[in-house]
C-alpha atoms as a printed R data frame, in Angstrom:
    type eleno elety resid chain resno        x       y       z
1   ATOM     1    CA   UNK     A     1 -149.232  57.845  78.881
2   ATOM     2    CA   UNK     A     2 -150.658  61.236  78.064
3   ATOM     3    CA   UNK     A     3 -153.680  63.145  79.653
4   ATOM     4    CA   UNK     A     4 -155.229  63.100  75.983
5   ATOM     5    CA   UNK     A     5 -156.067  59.374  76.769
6   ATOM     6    CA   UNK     A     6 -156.991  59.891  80.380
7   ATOM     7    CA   UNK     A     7 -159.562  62.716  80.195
8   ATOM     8    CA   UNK     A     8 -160.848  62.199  83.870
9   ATOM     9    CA   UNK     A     9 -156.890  62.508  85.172
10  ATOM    10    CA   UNK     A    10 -156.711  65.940  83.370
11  ATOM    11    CA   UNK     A    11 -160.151  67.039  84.244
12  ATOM    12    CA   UNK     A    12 -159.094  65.981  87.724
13  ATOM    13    CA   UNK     A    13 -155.575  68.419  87.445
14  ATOM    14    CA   UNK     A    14 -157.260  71.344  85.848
15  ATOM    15    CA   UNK     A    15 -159.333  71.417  89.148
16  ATOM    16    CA   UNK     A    16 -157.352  70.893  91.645
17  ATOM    17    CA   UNK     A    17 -155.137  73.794  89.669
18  ATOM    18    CA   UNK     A    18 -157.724  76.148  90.047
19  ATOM    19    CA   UNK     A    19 -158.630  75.441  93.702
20  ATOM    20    CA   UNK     A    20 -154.564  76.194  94.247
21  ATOM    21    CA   UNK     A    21 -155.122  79.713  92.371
22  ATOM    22    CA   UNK     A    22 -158.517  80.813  94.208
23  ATOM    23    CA   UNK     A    23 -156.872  79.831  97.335
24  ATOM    24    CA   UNK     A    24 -153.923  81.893  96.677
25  ATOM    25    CA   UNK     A    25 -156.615  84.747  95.627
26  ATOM    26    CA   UNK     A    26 -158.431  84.337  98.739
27  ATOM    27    CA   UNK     A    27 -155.413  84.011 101.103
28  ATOM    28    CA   UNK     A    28 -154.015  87.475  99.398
29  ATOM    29    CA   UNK     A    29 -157.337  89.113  99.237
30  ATOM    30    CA   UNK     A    30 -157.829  87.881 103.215
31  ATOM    31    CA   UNK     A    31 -154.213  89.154 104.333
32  ATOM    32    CA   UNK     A    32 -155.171  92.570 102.445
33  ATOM    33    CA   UNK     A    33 -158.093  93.170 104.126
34  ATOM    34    CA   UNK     A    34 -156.405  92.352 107.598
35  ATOM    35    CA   UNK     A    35 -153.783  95.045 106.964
36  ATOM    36    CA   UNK     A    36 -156.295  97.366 106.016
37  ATOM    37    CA   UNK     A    37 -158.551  96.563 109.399
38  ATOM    38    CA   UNK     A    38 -155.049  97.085 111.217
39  ATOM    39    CA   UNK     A    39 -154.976 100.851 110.132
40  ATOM    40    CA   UNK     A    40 -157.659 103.138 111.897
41  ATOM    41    CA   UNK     A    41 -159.553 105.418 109.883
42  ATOM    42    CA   UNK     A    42 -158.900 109.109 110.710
43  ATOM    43    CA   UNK     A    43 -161.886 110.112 112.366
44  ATOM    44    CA   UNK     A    44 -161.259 113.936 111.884
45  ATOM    45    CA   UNK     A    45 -159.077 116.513 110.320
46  ATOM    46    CA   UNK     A    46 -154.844 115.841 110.294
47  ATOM    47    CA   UNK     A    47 -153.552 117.305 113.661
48  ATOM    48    CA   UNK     A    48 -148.820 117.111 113.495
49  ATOM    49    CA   UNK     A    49 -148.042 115.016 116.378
50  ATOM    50    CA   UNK     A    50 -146.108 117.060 118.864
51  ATOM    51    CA   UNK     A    51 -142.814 115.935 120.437
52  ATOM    52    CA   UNK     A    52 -141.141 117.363 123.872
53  ATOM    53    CA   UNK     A    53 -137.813 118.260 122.313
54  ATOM    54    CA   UNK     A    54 -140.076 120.728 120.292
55  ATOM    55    CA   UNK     A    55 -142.215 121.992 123.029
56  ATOM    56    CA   UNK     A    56 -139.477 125.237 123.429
57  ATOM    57    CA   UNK     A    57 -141.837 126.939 120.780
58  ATOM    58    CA   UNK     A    58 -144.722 126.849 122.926
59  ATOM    59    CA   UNK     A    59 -143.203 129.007 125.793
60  ATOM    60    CA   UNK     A    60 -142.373 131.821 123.897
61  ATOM    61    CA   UNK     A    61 -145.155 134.839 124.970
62  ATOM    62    CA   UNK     A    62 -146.644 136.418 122.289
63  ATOM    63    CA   UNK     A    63 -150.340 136.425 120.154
64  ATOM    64    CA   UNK     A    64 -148.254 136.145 117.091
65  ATOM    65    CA   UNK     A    65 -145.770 133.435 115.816
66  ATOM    66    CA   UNK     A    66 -142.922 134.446 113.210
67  ATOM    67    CA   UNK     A    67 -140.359 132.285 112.706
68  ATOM    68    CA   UNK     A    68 -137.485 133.294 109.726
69  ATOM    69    CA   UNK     A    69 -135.320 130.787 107.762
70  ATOM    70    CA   UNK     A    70 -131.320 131.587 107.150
71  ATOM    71    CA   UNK     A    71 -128.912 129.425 105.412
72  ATOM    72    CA   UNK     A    72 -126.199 132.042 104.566
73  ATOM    73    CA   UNK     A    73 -124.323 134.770 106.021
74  ATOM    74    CA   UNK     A    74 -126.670 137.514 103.808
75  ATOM    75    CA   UNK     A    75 -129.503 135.609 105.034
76  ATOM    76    CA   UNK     A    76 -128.820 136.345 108.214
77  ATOM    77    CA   UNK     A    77 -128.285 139.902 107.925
78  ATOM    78    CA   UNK     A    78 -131.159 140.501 105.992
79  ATOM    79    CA   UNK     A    79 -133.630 138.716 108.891
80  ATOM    80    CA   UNK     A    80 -131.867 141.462 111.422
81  ATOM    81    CA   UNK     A    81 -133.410 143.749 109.693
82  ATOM    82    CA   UNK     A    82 -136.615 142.289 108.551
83  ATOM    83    CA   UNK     A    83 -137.266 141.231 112.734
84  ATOM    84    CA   UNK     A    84 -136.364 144.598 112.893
85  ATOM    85    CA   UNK     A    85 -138.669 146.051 111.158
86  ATOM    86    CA   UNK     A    86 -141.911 143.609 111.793
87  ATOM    87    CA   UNK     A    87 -141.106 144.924 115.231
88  ATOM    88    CA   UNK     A    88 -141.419 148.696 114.360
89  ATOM    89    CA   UNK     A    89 -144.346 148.059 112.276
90  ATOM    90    CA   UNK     A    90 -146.160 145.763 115.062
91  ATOM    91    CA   UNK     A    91 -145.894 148.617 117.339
92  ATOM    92    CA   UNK     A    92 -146.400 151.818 115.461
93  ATOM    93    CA   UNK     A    93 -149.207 150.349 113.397
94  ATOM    94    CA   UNK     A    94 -151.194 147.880 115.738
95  ATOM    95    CA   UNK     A    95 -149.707 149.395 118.933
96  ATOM    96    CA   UNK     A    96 -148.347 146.099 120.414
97  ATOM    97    CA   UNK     A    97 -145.366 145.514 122.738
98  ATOM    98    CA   UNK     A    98 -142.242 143.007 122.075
99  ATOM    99    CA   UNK     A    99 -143.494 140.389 123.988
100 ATOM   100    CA   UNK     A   100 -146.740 140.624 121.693
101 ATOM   101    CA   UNK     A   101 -144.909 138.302 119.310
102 ATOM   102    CA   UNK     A   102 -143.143 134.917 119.454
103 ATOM   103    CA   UNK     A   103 -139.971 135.644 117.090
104 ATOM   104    CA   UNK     A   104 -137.239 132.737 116.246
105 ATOM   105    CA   UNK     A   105 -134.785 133.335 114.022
106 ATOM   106    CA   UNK     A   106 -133.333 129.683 112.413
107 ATOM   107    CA   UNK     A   107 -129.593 129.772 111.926
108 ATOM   108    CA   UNK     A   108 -128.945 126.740 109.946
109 ATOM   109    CA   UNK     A   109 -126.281 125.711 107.088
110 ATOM   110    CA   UNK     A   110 -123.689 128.412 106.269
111 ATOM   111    CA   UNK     A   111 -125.424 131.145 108.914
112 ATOM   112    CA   UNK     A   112 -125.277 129.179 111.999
113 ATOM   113    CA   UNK     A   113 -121.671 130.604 112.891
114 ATOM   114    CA   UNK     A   114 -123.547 133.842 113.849
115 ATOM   115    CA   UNK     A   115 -125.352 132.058 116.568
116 ATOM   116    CA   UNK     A   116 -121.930 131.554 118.558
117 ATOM   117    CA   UNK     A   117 -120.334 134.735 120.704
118 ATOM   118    CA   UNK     A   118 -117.508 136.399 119.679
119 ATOM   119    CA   UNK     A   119 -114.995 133.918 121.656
120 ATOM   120    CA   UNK     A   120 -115.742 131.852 119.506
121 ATOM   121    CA   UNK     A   121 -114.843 134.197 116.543
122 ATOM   122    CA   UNK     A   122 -111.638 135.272 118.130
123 ATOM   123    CA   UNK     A   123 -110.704 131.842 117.909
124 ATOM   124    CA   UNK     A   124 -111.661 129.980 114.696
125 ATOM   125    CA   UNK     A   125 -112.774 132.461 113.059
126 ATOM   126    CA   UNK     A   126 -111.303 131.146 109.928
127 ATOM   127    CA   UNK     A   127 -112.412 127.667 109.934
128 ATOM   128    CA   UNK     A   128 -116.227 129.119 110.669
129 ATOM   129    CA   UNK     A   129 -115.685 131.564 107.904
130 ATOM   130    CA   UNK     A   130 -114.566 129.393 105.306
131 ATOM   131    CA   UNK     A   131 -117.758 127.421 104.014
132 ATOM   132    CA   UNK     A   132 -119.405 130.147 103.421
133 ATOM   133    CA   UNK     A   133 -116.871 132.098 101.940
134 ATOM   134    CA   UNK     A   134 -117.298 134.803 104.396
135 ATOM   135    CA   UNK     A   135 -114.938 137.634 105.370
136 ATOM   136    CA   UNK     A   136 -115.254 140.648 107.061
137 ATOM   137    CA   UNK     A   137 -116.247 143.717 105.002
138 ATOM   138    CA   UNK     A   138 -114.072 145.901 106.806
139 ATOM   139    CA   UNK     A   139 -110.878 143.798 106.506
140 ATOM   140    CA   UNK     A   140 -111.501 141.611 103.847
141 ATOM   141    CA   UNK     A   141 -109.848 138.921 106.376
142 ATOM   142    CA   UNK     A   142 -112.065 136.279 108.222
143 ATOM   143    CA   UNK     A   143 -113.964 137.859 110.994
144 ATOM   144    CA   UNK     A   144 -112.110 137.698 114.454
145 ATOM   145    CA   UNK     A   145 -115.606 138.376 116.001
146 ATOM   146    CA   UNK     A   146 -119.460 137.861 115.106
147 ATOM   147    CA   UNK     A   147 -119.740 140.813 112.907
148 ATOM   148    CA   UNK     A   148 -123.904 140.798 113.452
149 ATOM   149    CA   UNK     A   149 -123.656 140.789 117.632
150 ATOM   150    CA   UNK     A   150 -124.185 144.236 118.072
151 ATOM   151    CA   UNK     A   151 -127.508 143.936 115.834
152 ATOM   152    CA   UNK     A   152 -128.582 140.382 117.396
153 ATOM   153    CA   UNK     A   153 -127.931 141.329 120.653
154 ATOM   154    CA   UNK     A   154 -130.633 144.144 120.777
155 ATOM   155    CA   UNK     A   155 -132.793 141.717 118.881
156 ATOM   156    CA   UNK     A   156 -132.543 138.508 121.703
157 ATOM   157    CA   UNK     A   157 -132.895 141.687 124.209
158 ATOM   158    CA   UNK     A   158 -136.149 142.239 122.688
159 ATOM   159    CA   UNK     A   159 -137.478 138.828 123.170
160 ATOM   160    CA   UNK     A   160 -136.208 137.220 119.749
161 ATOM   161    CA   UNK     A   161 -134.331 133.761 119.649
162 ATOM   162    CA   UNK     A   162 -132.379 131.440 117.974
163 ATOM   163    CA   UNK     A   163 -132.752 128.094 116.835
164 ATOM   164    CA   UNK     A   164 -129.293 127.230 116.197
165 ATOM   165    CA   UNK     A   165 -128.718 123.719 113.943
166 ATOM   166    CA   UNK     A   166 -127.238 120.834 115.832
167 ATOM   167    CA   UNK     A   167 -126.025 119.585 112.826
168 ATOM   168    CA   UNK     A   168 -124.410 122.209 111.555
169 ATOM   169    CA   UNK     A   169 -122.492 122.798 114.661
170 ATOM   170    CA   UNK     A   170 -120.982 118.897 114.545
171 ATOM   171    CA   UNK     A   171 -120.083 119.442 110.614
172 ATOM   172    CA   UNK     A   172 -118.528 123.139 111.655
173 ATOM   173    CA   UNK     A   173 -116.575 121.174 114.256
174 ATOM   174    CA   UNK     A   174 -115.082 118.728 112.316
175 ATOM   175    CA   UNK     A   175 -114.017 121.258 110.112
176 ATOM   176    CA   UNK     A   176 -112.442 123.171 112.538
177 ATOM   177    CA   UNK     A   177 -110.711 120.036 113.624
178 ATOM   178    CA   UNK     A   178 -109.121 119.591 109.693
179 ATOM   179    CA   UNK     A   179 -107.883 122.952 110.480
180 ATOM   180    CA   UNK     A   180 -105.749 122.048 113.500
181 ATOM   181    CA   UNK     A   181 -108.072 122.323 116.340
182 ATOM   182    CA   UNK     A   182 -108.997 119.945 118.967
183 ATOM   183    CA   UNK     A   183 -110.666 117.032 118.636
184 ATOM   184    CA   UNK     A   184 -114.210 117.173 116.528
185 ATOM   185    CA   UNK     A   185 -116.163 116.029 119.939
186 ATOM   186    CA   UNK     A   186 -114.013 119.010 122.102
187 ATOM   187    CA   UNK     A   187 -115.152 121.622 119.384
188 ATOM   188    CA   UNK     A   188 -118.724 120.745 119.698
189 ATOM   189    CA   UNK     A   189 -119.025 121.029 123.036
190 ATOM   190    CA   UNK     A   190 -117.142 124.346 122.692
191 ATOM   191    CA   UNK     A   191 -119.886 125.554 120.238
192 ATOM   192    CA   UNK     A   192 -122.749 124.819 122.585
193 ATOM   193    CA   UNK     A   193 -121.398 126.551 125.413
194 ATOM   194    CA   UNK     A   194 -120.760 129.523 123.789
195 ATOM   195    CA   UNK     A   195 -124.025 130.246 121.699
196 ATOM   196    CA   UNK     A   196 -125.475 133.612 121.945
197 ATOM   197    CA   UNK     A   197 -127.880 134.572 124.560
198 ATOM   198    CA   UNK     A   198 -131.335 133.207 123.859
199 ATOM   199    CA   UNK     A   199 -130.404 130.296 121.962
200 ATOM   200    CA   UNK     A   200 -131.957 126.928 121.507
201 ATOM   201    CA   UNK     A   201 -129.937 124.050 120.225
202 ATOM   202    CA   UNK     A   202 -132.409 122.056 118.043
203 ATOM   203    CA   UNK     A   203 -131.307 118.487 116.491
204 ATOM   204    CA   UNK     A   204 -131.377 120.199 112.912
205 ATOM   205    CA   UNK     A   205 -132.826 123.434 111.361
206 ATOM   206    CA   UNK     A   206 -134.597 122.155 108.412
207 ATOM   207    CA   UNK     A   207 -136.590 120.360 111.677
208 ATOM   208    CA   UNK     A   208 -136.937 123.549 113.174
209 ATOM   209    CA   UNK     A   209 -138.803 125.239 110.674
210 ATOM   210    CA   UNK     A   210 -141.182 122.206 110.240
211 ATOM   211    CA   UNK     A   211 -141.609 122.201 114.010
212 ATOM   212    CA   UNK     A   212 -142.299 125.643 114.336
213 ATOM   213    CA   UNK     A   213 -145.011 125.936 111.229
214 ATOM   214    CA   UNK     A   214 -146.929 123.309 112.859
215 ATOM   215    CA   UNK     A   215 -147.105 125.057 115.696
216 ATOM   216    CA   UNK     A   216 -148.483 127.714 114.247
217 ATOM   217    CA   UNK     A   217 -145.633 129.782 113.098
218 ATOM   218    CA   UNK     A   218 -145.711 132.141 110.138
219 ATOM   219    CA   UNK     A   219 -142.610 131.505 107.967
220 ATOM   220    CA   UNK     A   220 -140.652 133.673 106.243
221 ATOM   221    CA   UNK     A   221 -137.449 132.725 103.989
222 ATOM   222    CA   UNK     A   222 -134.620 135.487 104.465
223 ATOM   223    CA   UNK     A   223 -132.662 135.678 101.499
């Protein structure tokens, strides 16, 4: 039989079909608005949530926050002498002391071999060279020590530190591990307990920077 010749069995269908639909409409539209109940309105402006791995950047003295971003060995010459000079110009020109200014210096991707000592250097110096296609200007060989200490080290003397990249370190590791040395886990450990004075191990640099900006750091890329 078809529903042609039953018109009360198909009248009877196309209802119950659409009660099925509207349910479904009103069970979606229901679970939507429940979701949208479970998510609190923000009541005032966006505040970053703060986190105590970051809370380093808060105990640096200073009226003034200035944090600079290296990823290469240039990089990290050039924010010598830019620190350097905001320095100079801080204290000739608004006649304020070092510790007038919070200063980190982020030594991430192919500069954060300039945040370890010159043991370090002496020993893979190759290895720590050789991503960034560094050598030393005087030799034209791989460095045998950290070329920039004698510049840093008045610099983290003057208040100024480091936020050397966690990450950075492990990849440097295992590449010094492809190039004969000790175990990848040996290396690391190596790295972190020879950083430069005034150092600060932070799980990455690109997390660094964001870190520090929220806390009210200016930022400055050195290139």
């Amino acid at each position: 039989m078809t529903d042609g010749k039953h018109p009360a069995r198909r009248a009877f269908l196309s209802q119950l079909g659409a009660g099925a639909v509207g349910a479904g409409v009103s069970s979606a539209v229901g679970t939507g608005a429940a979701n949208a109940q479970e998510q609190p309105a923000r009541s005032g402006p966006w505040q970053p949530a703060h986190h105590s791995q970051d809370d380093w950047l808060d105990q640096l003295p200073g009226v003034h926050r200035f944090v600079f971003d290296t990823t290469s060995p240039a990089g990290f010459a050039n924010a010598l002498v830019y620190v350097n000079n905001y320095f100079t110009a801080s204290g000739n020109e608004y006649g304020l002391k070092d510790a007038d200014s919070a200063v980190v210096i982020v030594a991430r991707h192919d500069s954060t071999p300039f945040a370890y000592n010159d043991r370090m250097w002496a020993k893979y110096g190759k290895p720590l060279a050789e991503r960034g296609a560094f050598v030393d200007p005087s030799t034209k060989q791989p460095p045998v020590v950290n070329i920039y200490r004698s510049g840093l080290d008045g610099l983290l003397h003057r208040g100024v530190r480091l936020a050397v990249c966690q990450m950075a370190t492990r990849r440097l590791a295992a590449t010094i591990e492809k190039a004969g040395g000790p175990g990848t886990d040996v290396v690391y450990a190596e790295l972190i307990a020879n950083l430069m004075p005034n150092s600060q191990m932070v799980p990455a640099g690109i997390v660094a920077l964001n870190r520090a900006q929220e806390r009210g750091y200016a930022f400055a890329h050195a290139v």
